[in-house]
PAFI-176703 format. One line per 2 residues: their letters; for each residue x, y, z of N, C-alpha, C. Coordinates in steps of 0.1 Angstrom, whole numbers, plus 5000, padded with zeros to 4 digits. Atoms other than C-alpha are relative to their C-alpha. Layout:
a> X,Y,Z,X,Y,Z,X,Y,Z ~ ...
This chain:
xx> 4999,5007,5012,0496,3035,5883,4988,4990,4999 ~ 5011,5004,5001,0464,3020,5873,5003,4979,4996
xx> 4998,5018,5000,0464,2982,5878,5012,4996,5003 ~ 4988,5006,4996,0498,2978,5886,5005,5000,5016
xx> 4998,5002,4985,0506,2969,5924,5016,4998,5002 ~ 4984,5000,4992,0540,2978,5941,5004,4986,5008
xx> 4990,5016,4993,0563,2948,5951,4998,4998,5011 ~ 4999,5006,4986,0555,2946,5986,4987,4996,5002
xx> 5011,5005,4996,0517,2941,5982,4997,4991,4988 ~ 4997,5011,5007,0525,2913,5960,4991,4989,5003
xx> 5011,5008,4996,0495,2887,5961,5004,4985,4993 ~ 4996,5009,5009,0509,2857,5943,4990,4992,5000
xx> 5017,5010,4999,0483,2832,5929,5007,4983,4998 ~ 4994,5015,5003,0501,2797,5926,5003,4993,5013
xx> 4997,5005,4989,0505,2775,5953,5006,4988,4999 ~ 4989,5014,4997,0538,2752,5955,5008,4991,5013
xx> 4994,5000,4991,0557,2759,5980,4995,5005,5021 ~ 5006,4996,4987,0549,2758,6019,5009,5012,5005
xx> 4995,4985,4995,0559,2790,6039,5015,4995,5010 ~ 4990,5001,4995,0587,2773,6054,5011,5000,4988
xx> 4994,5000,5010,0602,2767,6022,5004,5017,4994 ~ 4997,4988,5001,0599,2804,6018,5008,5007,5011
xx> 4988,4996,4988,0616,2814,6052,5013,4997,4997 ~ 4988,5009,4998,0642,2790,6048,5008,5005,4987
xx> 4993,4993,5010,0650,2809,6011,5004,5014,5005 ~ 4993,4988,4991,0651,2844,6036,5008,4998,5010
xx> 4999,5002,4987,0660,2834,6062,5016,5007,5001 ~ 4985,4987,4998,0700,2847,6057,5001,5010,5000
xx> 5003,4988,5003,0688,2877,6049,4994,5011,5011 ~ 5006,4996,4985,0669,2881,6078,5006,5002,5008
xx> 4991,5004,4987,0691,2867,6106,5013,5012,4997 ~ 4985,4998,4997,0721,2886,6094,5001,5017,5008
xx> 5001,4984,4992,0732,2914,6116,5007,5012,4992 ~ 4997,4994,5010,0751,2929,6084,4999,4996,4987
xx> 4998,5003,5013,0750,2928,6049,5003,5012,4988 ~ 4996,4993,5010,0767,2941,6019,5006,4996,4988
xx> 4999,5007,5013,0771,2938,5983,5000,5008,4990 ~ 4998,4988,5009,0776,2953,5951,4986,4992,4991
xx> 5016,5004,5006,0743,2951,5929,5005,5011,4988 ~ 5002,4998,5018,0745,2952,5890,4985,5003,4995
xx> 5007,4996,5001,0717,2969,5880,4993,5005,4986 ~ 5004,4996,5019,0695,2970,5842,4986,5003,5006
xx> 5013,4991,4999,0663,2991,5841,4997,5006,4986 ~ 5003,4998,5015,0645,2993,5811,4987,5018,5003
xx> 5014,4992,5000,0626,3028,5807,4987,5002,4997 ~ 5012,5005,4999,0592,3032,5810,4991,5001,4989
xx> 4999,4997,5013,0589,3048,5777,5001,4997,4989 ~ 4992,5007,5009,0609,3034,5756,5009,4992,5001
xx> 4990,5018,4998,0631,3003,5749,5017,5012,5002 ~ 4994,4999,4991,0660,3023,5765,5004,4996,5006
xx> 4995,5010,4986,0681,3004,5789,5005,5016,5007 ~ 4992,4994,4992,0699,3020,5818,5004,4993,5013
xx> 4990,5010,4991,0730,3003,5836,5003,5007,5013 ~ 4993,4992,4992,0741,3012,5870,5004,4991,5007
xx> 4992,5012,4993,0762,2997,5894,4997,5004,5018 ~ 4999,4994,4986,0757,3001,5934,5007,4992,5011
xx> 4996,5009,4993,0774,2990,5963,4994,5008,5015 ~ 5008,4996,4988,0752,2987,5997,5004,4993,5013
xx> 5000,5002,4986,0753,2986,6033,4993,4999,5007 ~ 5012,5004,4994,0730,2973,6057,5002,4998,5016
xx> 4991,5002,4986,0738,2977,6097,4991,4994,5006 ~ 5012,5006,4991,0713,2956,6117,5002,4997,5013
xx> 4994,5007,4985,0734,2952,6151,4996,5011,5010 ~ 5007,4994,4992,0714,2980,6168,4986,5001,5001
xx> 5014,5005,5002,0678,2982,6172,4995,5011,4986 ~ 4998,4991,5012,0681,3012,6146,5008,4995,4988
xx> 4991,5007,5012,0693,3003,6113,5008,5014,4992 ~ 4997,4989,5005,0715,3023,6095,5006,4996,4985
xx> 5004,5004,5017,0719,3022,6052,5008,5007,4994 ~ 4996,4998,5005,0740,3032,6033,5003,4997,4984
xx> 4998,5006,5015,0737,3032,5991,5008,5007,4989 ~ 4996,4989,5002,0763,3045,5972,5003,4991,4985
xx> 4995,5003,5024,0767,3047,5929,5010,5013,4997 ~ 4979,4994,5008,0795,3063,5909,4993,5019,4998
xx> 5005,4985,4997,0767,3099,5909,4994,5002,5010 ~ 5008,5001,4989,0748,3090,5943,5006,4996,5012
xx> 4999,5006,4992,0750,3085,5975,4988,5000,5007 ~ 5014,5000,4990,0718,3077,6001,5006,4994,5014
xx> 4997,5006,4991,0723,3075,6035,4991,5002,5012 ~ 5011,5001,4991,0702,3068,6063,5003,4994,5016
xx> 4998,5004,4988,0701,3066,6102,4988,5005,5005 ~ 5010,4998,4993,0676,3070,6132,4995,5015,4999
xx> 5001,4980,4999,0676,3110,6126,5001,5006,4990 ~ 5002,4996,5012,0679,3115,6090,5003,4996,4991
xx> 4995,5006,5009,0682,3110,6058,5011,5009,4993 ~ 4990,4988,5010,0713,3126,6036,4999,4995,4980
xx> 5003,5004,5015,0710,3128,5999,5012,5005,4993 ~ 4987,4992,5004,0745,3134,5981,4995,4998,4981
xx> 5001,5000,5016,0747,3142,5944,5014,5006,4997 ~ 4986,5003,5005,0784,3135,5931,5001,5010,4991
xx> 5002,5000,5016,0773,3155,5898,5004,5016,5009 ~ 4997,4982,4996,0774,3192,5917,5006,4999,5011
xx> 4990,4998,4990,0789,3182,5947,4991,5005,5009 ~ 5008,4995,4987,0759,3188,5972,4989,4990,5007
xx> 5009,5009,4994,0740,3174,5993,4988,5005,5009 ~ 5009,4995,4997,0705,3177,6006,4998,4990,5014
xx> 5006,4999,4991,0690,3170,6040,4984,4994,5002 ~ 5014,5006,4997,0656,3150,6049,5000,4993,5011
xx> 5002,5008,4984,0636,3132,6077,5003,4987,4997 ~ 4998,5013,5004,0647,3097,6081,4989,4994,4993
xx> 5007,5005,5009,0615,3087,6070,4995,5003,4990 ~ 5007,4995,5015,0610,3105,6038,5003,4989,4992
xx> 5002,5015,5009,0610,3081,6005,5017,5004,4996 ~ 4990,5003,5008,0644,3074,5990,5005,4989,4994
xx> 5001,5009,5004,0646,3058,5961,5009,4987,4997 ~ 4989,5010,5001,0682,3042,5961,4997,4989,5011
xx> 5008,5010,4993,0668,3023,5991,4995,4996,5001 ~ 5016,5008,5000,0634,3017,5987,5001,4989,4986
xx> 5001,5011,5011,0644,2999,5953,5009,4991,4999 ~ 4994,5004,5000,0674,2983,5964,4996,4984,5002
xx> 5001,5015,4999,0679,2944,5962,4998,4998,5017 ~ 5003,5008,4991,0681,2938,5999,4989,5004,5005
xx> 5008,4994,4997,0654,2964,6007,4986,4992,4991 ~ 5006,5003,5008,0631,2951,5981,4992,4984,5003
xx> 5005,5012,4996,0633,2913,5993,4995,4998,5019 ~ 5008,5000,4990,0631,2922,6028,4986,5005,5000
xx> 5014,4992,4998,0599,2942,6023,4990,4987,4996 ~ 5004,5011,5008,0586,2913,6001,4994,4990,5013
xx> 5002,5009,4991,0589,2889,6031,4993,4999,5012 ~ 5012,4998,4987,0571,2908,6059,4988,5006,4995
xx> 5016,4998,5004,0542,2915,6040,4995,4987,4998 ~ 5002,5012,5004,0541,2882,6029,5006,4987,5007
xx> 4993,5010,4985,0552,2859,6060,4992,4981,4995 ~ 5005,5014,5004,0530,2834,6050,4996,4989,4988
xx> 5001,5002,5013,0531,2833,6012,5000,4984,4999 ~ 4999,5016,5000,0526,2797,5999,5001,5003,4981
xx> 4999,5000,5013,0533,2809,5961,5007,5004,4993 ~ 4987,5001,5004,0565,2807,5954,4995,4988,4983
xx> 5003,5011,5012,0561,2787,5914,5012,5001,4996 ~ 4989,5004,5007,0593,2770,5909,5002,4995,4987
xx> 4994,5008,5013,0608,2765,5875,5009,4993,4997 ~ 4993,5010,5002,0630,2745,5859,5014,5009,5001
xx> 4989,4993,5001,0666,2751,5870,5005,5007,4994 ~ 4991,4993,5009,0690,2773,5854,5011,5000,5004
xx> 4982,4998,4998,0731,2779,5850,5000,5013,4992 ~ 4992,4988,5003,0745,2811,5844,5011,4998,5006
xx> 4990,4995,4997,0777,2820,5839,5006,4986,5008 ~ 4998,5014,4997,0783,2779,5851,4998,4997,5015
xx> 5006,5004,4983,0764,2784,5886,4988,4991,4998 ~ 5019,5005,5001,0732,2762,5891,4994,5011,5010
xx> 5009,4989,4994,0706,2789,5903,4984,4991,4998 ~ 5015,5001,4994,0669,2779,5921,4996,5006,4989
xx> 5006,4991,5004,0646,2793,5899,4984,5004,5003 ~ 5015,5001,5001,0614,2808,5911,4990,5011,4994
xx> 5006,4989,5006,0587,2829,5896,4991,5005,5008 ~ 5006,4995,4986,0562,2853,5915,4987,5008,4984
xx> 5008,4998,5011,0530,2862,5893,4986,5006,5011 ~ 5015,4995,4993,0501,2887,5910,4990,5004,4994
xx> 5007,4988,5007,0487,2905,5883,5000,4989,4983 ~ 4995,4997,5017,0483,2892,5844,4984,4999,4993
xx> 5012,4998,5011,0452,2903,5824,4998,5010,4989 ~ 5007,4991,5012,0440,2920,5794,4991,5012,5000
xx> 5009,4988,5000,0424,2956,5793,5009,5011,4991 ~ 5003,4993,5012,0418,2977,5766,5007,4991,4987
xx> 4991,5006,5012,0434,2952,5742,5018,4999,5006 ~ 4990,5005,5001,0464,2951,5757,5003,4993,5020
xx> 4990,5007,4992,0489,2933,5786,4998,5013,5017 ~ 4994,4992,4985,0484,2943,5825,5009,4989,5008
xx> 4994,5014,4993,0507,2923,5843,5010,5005,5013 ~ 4989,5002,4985,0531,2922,5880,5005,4988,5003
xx> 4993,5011,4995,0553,2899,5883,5017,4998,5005 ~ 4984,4998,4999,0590,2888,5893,5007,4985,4999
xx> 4990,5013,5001,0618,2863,5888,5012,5003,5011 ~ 4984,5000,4986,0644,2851,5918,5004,4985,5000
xx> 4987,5007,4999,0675,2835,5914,5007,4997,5015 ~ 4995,5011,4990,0686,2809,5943,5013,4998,5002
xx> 4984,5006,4995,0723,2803,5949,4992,4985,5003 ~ 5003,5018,4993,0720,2759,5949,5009,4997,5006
xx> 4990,5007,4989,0752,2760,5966,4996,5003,5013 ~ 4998,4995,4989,0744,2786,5994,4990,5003,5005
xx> 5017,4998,5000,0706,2790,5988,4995,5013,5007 ~ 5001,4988,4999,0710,2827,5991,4993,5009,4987
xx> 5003,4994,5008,0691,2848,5966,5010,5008,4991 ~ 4991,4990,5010,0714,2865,5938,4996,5010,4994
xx> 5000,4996,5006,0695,2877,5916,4983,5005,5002 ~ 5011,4989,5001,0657,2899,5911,4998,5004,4988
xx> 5006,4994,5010,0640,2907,5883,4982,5005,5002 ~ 5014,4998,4998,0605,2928,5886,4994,5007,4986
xx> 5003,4998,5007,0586,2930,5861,4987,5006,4999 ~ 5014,4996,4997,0553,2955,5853,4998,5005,4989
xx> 5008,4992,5011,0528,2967,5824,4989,4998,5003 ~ 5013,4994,4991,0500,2984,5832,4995,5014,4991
xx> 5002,4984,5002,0482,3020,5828,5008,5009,5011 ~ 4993,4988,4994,0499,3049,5840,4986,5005,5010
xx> 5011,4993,4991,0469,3062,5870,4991,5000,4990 ~ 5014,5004,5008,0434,3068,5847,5004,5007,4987
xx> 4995,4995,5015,0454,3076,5814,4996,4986,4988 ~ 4999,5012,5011,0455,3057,5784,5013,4997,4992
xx> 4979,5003,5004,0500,3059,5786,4997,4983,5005 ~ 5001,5015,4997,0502,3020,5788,5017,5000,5000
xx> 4988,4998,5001,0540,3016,5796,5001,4978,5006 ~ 4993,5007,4994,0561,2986,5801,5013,4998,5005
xx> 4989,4997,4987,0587,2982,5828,5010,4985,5003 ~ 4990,5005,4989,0617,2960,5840,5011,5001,5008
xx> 4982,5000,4993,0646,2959,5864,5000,4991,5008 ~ 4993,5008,4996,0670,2935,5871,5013,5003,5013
xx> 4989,4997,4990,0696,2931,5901,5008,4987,5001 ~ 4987,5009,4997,0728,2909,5899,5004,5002,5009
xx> 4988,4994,4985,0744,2907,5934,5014,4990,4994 ~ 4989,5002,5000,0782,2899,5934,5006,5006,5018
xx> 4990,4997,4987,0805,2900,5967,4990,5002,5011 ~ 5011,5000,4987,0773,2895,5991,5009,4995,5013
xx> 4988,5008,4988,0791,2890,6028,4987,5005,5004 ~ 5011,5001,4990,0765,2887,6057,5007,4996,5015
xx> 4989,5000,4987,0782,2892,6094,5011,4997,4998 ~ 4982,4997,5002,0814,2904,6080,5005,5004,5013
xx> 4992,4992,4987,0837,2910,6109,5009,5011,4997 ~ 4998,4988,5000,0851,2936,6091,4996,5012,4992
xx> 5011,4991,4999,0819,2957,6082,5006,5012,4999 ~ 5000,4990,5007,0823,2990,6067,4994,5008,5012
xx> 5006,4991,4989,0816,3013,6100,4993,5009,4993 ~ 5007,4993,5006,0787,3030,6081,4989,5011,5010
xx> 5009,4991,4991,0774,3051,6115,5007,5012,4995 ~ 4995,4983,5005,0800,3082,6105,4992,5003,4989
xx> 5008,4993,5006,0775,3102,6087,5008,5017,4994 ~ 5000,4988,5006,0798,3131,6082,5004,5005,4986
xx> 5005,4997,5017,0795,3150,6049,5014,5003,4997 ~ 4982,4997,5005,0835,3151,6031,4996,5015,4996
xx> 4998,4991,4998,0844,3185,6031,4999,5013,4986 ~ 5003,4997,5014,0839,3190,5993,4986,5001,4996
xx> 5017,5002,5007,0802,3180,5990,4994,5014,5014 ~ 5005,4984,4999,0783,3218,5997,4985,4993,4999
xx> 5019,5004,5002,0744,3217,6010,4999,5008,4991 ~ 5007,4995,5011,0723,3225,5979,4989,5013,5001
xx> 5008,4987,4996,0710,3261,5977,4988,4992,4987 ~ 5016,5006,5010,0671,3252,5966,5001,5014,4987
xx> 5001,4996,5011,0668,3264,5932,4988,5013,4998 ~ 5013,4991,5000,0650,3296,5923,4987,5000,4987
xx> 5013,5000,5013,0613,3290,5907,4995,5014,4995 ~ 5009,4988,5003,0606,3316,5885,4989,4997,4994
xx> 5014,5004,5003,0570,3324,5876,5001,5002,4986 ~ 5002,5002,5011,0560,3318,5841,4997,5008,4992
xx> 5001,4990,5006,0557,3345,5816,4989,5009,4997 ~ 5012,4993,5003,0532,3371,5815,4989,4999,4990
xx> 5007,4996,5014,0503,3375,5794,5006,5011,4992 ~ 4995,4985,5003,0512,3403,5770,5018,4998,4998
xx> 4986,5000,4997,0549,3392,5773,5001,4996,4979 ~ 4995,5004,5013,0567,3390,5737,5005,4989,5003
xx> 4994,5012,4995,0583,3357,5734,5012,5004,4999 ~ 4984,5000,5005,0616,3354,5734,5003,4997,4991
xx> 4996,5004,5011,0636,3342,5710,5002,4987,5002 ~ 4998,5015,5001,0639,3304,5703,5006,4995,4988
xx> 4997,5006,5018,0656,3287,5674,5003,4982,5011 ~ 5000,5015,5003,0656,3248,5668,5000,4995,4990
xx> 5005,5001,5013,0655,3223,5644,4988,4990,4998 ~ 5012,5012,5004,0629,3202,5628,5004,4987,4998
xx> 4995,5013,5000,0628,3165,5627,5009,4999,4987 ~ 4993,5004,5014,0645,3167,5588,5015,5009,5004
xx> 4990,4989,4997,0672,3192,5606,5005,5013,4994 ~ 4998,4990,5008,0664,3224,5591,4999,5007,5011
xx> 5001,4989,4988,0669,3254,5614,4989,5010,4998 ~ 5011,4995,4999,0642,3269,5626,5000,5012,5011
xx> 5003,4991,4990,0627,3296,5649,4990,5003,5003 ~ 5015,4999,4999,0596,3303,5666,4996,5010,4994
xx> 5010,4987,5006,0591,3336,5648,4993,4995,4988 ~ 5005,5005,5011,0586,3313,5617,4986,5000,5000
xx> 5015,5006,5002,0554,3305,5628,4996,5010,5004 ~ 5008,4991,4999,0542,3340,5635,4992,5003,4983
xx> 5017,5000,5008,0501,3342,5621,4997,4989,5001 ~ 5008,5008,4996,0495,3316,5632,5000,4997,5021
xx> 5002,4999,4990,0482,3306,5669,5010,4989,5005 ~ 4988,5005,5000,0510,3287,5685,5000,4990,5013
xx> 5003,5004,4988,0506,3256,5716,5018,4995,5001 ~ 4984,5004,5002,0548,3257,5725,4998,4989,5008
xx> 5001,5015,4991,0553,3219,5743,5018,5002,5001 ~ 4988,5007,4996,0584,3216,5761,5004,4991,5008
xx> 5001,5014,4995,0592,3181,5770,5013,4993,4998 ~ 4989,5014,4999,0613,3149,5771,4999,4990,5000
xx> 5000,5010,5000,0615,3118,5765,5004,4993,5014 ~ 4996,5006,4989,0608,3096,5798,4992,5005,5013
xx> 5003,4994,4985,0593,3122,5818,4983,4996,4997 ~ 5011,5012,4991,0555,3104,5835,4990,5009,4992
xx> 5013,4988,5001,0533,3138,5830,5008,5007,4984 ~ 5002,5001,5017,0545,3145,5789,4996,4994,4997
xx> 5009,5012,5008,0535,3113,5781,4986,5003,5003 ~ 5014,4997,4996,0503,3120,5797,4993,5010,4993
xx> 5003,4990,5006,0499,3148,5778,4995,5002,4985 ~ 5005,5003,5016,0500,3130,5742,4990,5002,4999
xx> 5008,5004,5009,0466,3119,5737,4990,5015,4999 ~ 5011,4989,5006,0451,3155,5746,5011,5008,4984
xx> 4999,4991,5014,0478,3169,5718,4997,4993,4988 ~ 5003,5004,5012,0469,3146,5697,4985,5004,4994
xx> 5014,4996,4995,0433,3156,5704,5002,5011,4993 ~ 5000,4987,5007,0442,3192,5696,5004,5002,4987
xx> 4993,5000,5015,0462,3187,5664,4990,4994,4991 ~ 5007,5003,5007,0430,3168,5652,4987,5013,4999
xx> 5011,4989,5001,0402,3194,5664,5005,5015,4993 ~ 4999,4986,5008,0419,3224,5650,5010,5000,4991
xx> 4996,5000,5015,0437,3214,5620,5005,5012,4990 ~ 5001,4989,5005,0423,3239,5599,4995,5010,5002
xx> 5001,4989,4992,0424,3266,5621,5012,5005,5003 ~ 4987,4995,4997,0460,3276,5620,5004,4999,5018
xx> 4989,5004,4987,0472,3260,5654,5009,4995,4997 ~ 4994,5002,5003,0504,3253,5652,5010,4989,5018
xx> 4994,5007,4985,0518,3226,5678,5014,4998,5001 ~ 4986,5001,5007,0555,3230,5682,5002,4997,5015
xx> 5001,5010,4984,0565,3199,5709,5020,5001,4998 ~ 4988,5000,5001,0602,3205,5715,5009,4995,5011
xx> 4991,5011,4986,0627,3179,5730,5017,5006,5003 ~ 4988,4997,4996,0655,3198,5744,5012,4993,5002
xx> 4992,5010,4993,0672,3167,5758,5001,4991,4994 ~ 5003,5016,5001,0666,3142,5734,5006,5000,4987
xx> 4996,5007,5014,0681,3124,5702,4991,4996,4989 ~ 5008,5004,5010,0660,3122,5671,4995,4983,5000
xx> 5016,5019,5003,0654,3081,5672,4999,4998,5016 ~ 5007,5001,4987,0646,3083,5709,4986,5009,4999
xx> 5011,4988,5000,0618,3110,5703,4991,4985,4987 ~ 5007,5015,5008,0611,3083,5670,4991,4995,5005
xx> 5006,5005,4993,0605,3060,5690,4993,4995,5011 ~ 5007,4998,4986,0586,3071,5718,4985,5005,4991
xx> 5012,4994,5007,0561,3087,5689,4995,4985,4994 ~ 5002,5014,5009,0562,3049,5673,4986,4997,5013
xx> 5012,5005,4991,0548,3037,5704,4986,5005,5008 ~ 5009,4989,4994,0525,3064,5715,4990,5008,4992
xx> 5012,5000,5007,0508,3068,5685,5000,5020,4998 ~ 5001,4988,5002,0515,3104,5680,4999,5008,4989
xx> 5004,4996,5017,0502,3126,5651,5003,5011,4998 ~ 4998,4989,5000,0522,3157,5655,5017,5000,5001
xx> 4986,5000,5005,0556,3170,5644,5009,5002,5011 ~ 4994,4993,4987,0585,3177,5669,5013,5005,4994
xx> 4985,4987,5006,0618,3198,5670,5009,4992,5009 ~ 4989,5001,4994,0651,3195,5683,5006,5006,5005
xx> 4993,4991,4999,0678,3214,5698,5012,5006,4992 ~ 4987,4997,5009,0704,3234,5681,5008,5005,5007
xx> 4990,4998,4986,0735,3249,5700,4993,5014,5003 ~ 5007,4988,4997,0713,3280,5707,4986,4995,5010
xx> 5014,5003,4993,0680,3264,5720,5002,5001,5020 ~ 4999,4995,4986,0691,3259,5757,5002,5011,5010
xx> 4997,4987,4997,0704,3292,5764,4990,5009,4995 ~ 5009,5001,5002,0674,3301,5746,4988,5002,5012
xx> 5008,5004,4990,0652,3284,5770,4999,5007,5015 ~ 5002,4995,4986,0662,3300,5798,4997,5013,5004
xx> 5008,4989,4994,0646,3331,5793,4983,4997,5000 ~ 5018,5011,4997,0609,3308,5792,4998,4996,5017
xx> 5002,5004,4989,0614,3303,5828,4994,4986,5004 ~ 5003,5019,4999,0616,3265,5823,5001,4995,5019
xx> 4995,5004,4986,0609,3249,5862,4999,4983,4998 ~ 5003,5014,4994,0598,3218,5855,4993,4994,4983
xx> 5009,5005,5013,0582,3195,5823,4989,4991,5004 ~ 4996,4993,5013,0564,3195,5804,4995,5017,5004
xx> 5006,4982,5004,0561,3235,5800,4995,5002,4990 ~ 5008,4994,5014,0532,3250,5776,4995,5016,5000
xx> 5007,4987,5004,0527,3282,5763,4993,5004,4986 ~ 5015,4994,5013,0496,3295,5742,5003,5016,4996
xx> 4992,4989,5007,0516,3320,5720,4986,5007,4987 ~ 5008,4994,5006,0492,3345,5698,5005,4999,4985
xx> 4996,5001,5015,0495,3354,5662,5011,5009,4995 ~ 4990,4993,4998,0517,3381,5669,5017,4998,5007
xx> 4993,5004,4992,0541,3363,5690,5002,5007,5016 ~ 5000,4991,4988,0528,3377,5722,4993,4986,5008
xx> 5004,5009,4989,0522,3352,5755,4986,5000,4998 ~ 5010,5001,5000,0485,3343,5757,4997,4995,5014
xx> 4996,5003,4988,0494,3319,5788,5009,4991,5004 ~ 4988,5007,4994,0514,3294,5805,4998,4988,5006
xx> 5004,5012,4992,0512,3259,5820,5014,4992,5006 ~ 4989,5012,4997,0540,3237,5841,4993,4992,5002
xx> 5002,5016,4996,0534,3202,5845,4985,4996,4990 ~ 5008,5005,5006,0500,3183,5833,4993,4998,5011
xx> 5008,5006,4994,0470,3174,5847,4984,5002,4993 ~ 5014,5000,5007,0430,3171,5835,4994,5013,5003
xx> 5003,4988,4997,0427,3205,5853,5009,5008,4988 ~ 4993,4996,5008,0456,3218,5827,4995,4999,4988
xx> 4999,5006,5016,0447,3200,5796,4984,5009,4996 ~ 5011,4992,5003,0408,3221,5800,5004,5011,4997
xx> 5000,4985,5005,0423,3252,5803,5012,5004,4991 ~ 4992,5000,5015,0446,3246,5772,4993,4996,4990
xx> 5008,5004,5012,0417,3235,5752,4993,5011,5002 ~ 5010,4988,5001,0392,3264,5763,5007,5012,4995
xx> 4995,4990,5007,0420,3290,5758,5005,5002,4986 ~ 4995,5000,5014,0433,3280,5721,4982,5000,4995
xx> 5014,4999,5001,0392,3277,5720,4997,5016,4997 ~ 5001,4988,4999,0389,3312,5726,5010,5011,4992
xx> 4988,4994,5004,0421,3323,5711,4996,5000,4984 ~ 5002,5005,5018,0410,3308,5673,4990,5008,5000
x> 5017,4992,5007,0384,3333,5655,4998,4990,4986
């Protein structure tokens, strides 16, 4: 992500506070040989003004030289010891298998994980910028702010920064807020980002700690057979059949638009590499106009004012579809693996080609082929 720096290489530029003043706010957090808590959790998407609530309750074992983690939500679980990592998913009932040190992100973005990482990159920080108290909910809360990043490019807001809430009774951290807007890597998606972390029921060398070393899998949750990728549809292939509707809710179908040349987009609101994808279709919908291309961007998963307002902000100059109770089942003779999926449909409704995902290597050879394809 282009100008925005991850929380742990956090540079702060203010200088208030001396580094002991900063220990002495970790320091419980450090020393303790356990900790656990439930962590209220708001996360704004990156997309669009979107919230998304979750609740988690974590475990943290520090009384061996190996730590062992445990993060569990109401569809997840993440668990972690010297020898591997387990990945449960509540939703099908399976669970996957990894090396302990692969990335997981219920941990890597958890509150305790988040402020310990914070502290040993930053051991000597001196730019803690206190503000003026606050009361929530009728606690007095420290307040300090954390600021590495804030300037202006291309006209708009790059910024990194975070807000942390003090306990003034117990001078334990509560609360976390990180804040980021930025460019998406060398695009021109400009997104803005928050998430917050409420802790409740924090205990630190509980004597009666949650024995989180049993690692074995309950007898219900089944390892996850990896899913089969099929390949993408032939040149020469007829299309299938698709029906959808249009943003005014008229039922539709891709044969409608047979004679004309046809770029199908299937996407969603949210996902990193569609967005990325706008400014070339906006690109295309301007260069070939009047040339009967027909750009038909279809949100399988999404709600008319979420798609809205993802085009509001994103500056989009091309129509999109919806689902009808047929589209899904539909879809799955397109050999959807992954989004966004594009195919360059002819005039006849015959495959021309095929793309998963996005990238500056993709977006050429979807401009040279509808290049080629238009007489």
């Amino acid at each position: 992500m282009k100008k925005l720096i991850p929380f742990l290489y956090l540079f702060f530029i203010i200088n208030h506070l001396n580094a002991q003043d900063l220990e002495q706010i970790f320091k419980p957090l450090l020393s303790a040989k356990n900790i656990s808590y439930t962590d209220h959790i708001l996360q704004k998407d990156l997309f669009s003004d979107q919230l998304f609530r979750d609740t988690a309750i974590a475990y943290f074992d520090y009384s061996e030289e190996d730590t062992l983690i445990k993060v569990i939500t109401a569809k997840y679980e993440t668990w972690r010891d010297p020898n591997k990592l387990v990945l449960i998913d509540k939703n099908d009932s399976t669970y996957r298998l990894k090396n302990a040190n692969e990335f997981a992100g219920l941990i890597y973005n958890s509150f305790n994980e988040r402020l310990q990482r914070f502290f040993k990159e930053n051991p000597k920080s001196k730019s803690l910028l206190p503000q003026k108290d606050t009361i929530v909910n009728d606690i007095p809360y420290l307040y300090y702010k954390y600021v590495s990043l804030d300037s202006i490019e291309h006209g708009k807001r790059v910024y990194t920064g975070m807000i942390l809430l003090v306990d003034k009774k117990n001078q334990i951290p509560a609360y976390l807020r990180v804040e980021d807007e930025g460019f998406i890597d060398d695009s021109e998606t400009h997104i803005v980002f928050f998430e917050e972390h409420w802790i409740t029921n924090l205990k630190l060398d509980d004597v009666n700690f949650l024995d989180i070393a049993d690692m074995r899998i309950p007898e219900h949750i089944k390892l996850e057979v990896p899913r089969k990728i099929n390949p993408l549809l032939e040149k020469g292939t007829a299309t299938p059949v698709l029906g959808f509707r249009n943003e005014d809710g008229k039922e539709m179908n891709l044969s409608d638009f047979n004679g004309n040349t046809v770029l199908l987009n299937i996407t969603w609101v949210g996902c990193p590499h569609c967005m990325q994808s706008i400014p070339m279709l906006n690109m295309l919908k301007v260069k070939f106009t009047n040339k009967n291309l027909k750009i038909i961007s279809l949100y399988p998963l999404d709600n008319k004012e979420n798609v809205l307002k993802m085009n509001q902000n994103f500056a989009v100059n091309y129509g999109f579809f919806l689902n009808n109770e047929n589209t899904k089942g539909n879809l799955d003779k397109f050999n959807i693996n992954g989004y966004p999926t594009f195919y360059l449909i002819d005039k006849k409704g015959k495959i021309i080609k095929g793309w998963a995902g996005y990238s500056k290597k993709i977006s050429n050879e979807i401009l040279a082929s509808i290049q080629s394809s238009i007489h």
